[in-house]
C-alpha positions in Angstrom: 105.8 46.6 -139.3 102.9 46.2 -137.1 102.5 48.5 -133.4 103.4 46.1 -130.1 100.6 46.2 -127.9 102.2 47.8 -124.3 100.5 47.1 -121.1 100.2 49.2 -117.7 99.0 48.1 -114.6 95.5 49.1 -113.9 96.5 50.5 -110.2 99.7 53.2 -111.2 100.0 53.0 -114.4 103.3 52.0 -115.2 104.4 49.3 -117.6 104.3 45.6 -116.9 107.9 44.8 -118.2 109.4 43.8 -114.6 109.3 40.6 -112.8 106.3 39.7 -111.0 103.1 41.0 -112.8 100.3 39.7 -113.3 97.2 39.7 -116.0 93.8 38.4 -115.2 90.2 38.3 -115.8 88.2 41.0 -113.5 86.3 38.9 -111.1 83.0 40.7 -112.5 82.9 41.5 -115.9 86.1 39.6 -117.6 87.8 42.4 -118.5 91.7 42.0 -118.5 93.3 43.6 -115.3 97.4 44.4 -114.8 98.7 44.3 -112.0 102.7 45.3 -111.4 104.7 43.4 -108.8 104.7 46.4 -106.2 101.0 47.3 -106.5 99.8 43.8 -105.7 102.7 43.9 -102.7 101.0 46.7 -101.3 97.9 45.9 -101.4 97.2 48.9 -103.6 93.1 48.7 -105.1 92.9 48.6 -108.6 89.5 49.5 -110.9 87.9 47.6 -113.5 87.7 50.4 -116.4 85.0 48.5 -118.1 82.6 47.9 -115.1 84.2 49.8 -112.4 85.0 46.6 -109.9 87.0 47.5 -107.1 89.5 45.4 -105.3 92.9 45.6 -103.1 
């Protein structure tokens, strides 16, 4: 039985299970960003944890 990777978007934290989240590249390094539905609603900035890009 092998551990499911869970993912957590990179502004709050939470877990990208609901409708309307996103994954993708961070515009600067390629690093994977989350980003939940409400986070990217509200404009909410997010940091790159490899290379510490920041972006609403």
């Amino acid at each position: 039985m092998s551990a499911q990777k869970v993912e957590y978007c990179t502004s709050c934290g939470i877990r990208l299970v609901e409708k309307g989240y996103v994954k993708f590249p961070c515009p600067q390094c390629g690093a994977e960003i989350g980003r939940c539905a409400s986070c990217r609603q509200q404009g909410n900035v997010y940091t790159c944890s490899k290379c510490g890009f920041k972006a609403p």
